[in-house]
BAROPA-775343 format. One line per field, with one value per residue (C-alpha): x, y, z; residue in one letter; residue number from 1. Coordinates in steps of 0.2 Angstrom, whole numbers, plus 2048, in hexadecimal, padded with zeros to 3 digits. Example, Ala and Ser with C-alpha at 12.3 -4.5 7.8 and 13.67 -1.06 7.14 Angstrom:
xx: 83E 844
yy: 7EA 7FB
zz: 827 824
timi: a s
lumti: 1 2
// end
This chain:
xx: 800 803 80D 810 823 821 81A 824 829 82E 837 832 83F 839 824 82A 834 823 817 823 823 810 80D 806 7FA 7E8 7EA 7F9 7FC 7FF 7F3 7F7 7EC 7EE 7E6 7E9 7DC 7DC 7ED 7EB 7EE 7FC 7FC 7FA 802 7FB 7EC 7EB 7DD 7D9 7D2 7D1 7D6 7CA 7BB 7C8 7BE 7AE 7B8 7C1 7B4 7B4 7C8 7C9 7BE 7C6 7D6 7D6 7DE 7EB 7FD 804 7F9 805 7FF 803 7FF 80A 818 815 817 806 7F7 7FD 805 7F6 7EB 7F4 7F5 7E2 7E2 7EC 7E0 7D0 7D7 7DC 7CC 7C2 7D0 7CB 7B8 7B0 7B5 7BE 7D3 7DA 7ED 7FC 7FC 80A 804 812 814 81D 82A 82B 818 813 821 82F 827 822 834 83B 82B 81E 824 825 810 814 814 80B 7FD 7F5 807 807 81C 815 80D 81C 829 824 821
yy: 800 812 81F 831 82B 820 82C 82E 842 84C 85A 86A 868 856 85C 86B 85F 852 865 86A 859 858 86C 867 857 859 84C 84B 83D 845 850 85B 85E 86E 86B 87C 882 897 898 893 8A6 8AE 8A0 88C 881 881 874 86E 868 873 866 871 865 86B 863 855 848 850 851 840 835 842 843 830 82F 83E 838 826 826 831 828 832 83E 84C 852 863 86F 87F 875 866 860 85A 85F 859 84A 845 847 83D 82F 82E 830 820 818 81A 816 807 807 806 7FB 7EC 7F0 7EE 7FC 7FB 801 809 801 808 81A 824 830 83C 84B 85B 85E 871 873 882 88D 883 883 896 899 890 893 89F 8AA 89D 89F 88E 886 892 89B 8AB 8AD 8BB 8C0 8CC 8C0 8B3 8BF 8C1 8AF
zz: 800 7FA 809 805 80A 7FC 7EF 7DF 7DD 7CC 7CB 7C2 7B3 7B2 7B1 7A6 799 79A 797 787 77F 780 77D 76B 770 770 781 78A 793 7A3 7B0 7BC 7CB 7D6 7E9 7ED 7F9 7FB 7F6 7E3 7DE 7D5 7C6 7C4 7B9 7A8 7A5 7B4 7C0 7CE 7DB 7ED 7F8 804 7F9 7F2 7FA 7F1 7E0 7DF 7D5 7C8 7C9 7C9 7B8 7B2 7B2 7B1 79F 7A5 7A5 7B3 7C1 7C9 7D8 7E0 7EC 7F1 7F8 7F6 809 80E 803 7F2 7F9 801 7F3 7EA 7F8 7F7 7E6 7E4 7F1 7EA 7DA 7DF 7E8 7DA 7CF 7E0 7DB 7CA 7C0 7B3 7B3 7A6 7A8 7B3 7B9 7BF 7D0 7D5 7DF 7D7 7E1 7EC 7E5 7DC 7E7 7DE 7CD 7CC 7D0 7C1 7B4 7BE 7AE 7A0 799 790 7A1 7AD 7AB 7B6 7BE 7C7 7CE 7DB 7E5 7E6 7E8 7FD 7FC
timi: x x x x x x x x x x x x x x x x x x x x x x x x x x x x x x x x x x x x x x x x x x x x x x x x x x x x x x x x x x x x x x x x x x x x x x x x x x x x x x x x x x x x x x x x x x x x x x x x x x x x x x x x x x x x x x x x x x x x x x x x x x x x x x x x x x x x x x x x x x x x x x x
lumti: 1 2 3 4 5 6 7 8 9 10 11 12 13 14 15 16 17 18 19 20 21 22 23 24 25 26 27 28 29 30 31 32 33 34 35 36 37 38 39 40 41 42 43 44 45 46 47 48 49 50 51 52 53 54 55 56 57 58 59 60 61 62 63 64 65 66 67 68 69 70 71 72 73 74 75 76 77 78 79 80 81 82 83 84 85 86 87 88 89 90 91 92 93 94 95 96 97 98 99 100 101 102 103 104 105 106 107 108 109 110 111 112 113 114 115 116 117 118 119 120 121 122 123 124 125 126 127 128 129 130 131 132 133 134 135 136 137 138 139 140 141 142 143
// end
């Protein structure tokens, strides 16, 4: 069984390279979910999944269908130390949850956490709009 010491992580380069290589496909491969609660301001990674983790529990049978042809999941909150790697835990868990049941499963799926959240990824690619989208410097800058 799953533990968030046992979580797989992925650096920013790592998530950007995947974003670039994919940048022209109508469906990448991969998705990125944001748990963010009140502090998802000042920008979020381009196309991904805003999932508040305080209504995560209420959201995760649409994030299980809704991603269950994804080859990787990415999870993140701001730092990555305890909401995104949470979500993902139980992510993992009701996915596997539903794979013990009758629903169908669509094949191995990666679930990782993005390493240093949104604080480390703004720094390296809050200004790249490719990758980042509603950045807003000002508000990271006293971060």
């Amino acid at each position: 069984m799953a533990s968030i010491a046992s979580l797989k992580r992925i650096s920013a380069k790592d998530l950007s390279e995947r974003m670039l290589a994919e940048r022209d496909s109508a469906e990448p491969t991969y998705a990125i979910v944001d748990v963010r609660d009140d502090d998802y301001i000042g920008g979020h990674i381009k196309g991904g999944i805003h999932a508040a983790s305080a209504q995560l529990e209420a959201l995760m049978p649409t994030l299980l269908r809704r991603l269950e042809g994804k080859k990787t999941v990415v999870f993140h909150c701001a730092l990555s130390q305890q909401r995104g790697p949470s979500a993902a835990l139980r992510y993992l868990r009701e996915r596997q949850a539903a794979a013990d049941s009758d629903v169908p499963s669509h094949g191995q799926q990666e679930v990782l956490v993005l390493d240093r959240g949104f604080e480390g990824w703004q720094q390296e690619y809050g200004s790249d709009e490719r990758l980042t989208e509603g950045y807003r410097k000002d508000l990271w800058d006293n971060y």
